[in-house]
C-alpha positions as CSV (number, residue, x, y, z in Angstrom):
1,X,258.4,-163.9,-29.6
2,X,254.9,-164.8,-30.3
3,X,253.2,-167.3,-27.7
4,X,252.2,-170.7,-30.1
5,X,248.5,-171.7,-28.8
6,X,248.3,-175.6,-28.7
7,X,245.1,-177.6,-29.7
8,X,244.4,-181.5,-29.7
9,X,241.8,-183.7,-30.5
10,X,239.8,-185.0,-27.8
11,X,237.6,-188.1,-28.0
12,X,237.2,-188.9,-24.7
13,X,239.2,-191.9,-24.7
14,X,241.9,-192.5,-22.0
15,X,244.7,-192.0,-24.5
16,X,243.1,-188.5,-25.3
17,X,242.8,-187.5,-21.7
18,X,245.7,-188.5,-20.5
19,X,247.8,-185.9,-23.5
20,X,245.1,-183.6,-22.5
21,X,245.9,-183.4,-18.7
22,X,249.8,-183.6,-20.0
23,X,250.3,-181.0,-22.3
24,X,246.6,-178.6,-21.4
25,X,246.1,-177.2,-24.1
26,X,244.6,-174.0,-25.4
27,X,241.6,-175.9,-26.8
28,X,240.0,-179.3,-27.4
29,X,238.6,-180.7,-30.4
30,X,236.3,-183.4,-30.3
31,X,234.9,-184.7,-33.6
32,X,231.5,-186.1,-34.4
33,X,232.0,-188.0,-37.7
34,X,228.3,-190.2,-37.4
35,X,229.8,-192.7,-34.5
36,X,227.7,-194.8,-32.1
37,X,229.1,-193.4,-29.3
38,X,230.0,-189.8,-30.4
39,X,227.1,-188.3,-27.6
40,X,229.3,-189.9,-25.1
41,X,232.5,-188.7,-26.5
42,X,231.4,-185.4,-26.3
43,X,230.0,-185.4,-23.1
44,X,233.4,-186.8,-21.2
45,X,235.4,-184.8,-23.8
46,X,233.5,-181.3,-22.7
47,X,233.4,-182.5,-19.1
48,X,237.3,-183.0,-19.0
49,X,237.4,-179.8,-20.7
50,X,235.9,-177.8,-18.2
51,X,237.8,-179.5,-15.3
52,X,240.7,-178.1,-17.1
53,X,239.7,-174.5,-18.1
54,X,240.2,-175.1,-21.8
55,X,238.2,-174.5,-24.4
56,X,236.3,-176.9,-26.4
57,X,234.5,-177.2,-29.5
58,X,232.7,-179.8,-31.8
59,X,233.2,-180.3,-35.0
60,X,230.4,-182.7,-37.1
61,X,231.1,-184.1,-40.0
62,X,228.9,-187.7,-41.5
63,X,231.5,-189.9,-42.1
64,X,229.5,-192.7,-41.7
65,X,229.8,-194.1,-45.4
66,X,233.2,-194.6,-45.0
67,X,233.2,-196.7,-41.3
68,X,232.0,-200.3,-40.5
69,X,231.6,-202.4,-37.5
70,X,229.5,-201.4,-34.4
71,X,231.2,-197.8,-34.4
72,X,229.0,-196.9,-37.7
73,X,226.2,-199.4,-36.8
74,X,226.7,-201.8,-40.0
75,X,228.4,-205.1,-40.6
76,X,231.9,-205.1,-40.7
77,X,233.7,-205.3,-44.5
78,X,235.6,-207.9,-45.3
79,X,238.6,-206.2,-46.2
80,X,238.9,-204.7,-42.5
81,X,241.6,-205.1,-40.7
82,X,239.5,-205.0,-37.6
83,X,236.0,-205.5,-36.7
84,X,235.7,-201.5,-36.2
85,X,237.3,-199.7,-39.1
86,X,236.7,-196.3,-39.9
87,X,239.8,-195.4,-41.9
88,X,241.7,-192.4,-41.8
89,X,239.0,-190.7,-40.0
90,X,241.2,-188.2,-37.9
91,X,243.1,-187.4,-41.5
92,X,240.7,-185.8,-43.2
93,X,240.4,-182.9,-41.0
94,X,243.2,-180.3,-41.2
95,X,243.3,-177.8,-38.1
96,X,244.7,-174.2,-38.9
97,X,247.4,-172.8,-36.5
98,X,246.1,-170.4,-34.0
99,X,247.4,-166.9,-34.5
């Protein structure tokens, strides 16, 4: 039976961690889509990374036309749910199974 490689997305957020410690995956993904804080995310993201032995890799993509609120540095629109919105963000990025 062929071994199935697991991968998650990492932000650096406690949520993110804590799945990441749970389930240690083959590798991390951590996704700079134009955020305010995506240096920081990166840097926990690789740092938790490397305390696990997993491998980790950035993927950038501007997004930043599609977020508002402090996350994408603009006012927030009035048709947000929230004061940070950046829909469907996560969603637009299909991984590929490992093989």
């Amino acid at each position: 039976m062929e071994s199935v490689k697991k991968g998650i997305l990492l932000s650096g957020g406690v949520d993110s961690i804590c799945l990441t410690y749970g389930i240690k995956p083959y590798i991390a993904y951590t996704i700079d889509y134009g955020q305010t804080v995506a240096e920081r995310e990166i840097y926990v993201s690789k740092y938790i990374s490397k305390e696990l032995g997993i491998k980790h890799k950035v993927i950038s993509v501007d997004c930043k036309s599609l977020g508002s609120g402090n996350l994408a540095n603009t006012e927030s629109i009035s048709i947000s749910p929230s004061e940070e919105w950046w829909p469907y963000r996560n969603q637009l990025f299909k991984l590929r199974p490992f093989v």
